[in-house]
C-alpha positions in Angstrom: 69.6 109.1 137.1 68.4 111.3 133.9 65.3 113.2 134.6 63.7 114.5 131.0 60.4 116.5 131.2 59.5 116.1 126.9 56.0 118.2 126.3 54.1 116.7 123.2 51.1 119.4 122.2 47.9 118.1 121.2 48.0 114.7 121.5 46.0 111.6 123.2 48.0 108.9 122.1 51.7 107.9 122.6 54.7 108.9 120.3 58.3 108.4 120.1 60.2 110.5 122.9 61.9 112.4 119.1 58.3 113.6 118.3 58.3 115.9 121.8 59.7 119.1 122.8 62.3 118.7 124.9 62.4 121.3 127.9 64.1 120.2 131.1 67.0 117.7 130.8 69.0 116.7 134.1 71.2 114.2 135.5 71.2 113.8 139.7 72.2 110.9 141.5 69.4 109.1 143.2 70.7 110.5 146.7 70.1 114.2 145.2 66.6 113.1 143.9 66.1 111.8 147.3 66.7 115.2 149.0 64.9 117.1 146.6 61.3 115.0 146.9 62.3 114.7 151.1 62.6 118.6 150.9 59.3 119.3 148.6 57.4 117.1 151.4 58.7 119.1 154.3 57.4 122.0 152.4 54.0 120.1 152.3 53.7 119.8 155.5 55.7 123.2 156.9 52.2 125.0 154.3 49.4 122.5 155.6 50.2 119.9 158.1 49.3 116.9 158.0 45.4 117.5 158.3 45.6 120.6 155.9 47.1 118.1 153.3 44.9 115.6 153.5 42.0 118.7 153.7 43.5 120.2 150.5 44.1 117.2 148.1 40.8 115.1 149.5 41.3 111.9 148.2 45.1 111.5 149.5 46.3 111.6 152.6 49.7 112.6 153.0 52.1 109.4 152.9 53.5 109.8 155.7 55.1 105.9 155.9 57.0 106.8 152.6 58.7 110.0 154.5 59.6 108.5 157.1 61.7 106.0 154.6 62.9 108.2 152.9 63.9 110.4 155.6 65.6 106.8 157.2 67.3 106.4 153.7 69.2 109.7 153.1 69.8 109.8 156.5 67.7 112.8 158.2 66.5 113.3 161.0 61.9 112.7 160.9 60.3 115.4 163.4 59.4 112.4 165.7 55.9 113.9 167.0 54.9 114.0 163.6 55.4 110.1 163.3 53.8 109.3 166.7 50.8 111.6 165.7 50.2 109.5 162.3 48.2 106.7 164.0 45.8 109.0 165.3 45.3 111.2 162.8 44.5 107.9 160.5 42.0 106.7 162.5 40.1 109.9 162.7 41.2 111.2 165.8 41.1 115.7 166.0 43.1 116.0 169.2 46.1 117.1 167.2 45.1 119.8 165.0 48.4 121.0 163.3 51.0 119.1 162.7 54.1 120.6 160.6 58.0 119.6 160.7 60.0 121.6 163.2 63.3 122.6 161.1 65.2 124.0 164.4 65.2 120.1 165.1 66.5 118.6 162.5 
């Protein structure tokens, strides 16, 4: 997979990828692209849990059903109290407060 980040200054409308700067160019397999967005989310929630996340960025909550995939998909281990604690904390429940991934488990 070929990841290209191409900046185009001053512009609201679309142009040809040739009319942009180019400034980050990389090719990872999708497994590697995998493990770098699973290992940006653990980050998320290691920072805010999963309260703090949804408390920072409002109108998102953080998606936990698409970790959890993704963690099933590259093959790592999910911090399983986080995934029993997602239920509750989407209906509205505060009895778990913080919730953040335990890296000695996994």
């Amino acid at each position: 997979m070929q990841i290209k980040i191409i900046v185009f200054h001053q512009t609201f409308r679309q142009k040809p990828d040739d009319d942009g700067e180019l400034i980050f160019d990389v090719t990872v397999s999708k497994y590697e692209f995998s493990l770098a967005i699973l290992n940006m989310l653990e980050t998320l929630l290691s920072e805010y849990g999963v309260l703090g996340y949804k408390k920072q960025w409002v109108s998102y909550g953080f998606p936990l059903e698409d970790y959890r995939h993704l963690c099933l998909s590259v093959g790592k281990k999910t911090n399983e109290m986080l995934i029993v604690a997602a239920p509750l904390l989407h209906r509205g429940s505060s009895a778990i407060l913080h919730t953040g991934i335990n890296k000695t488990s996994m």
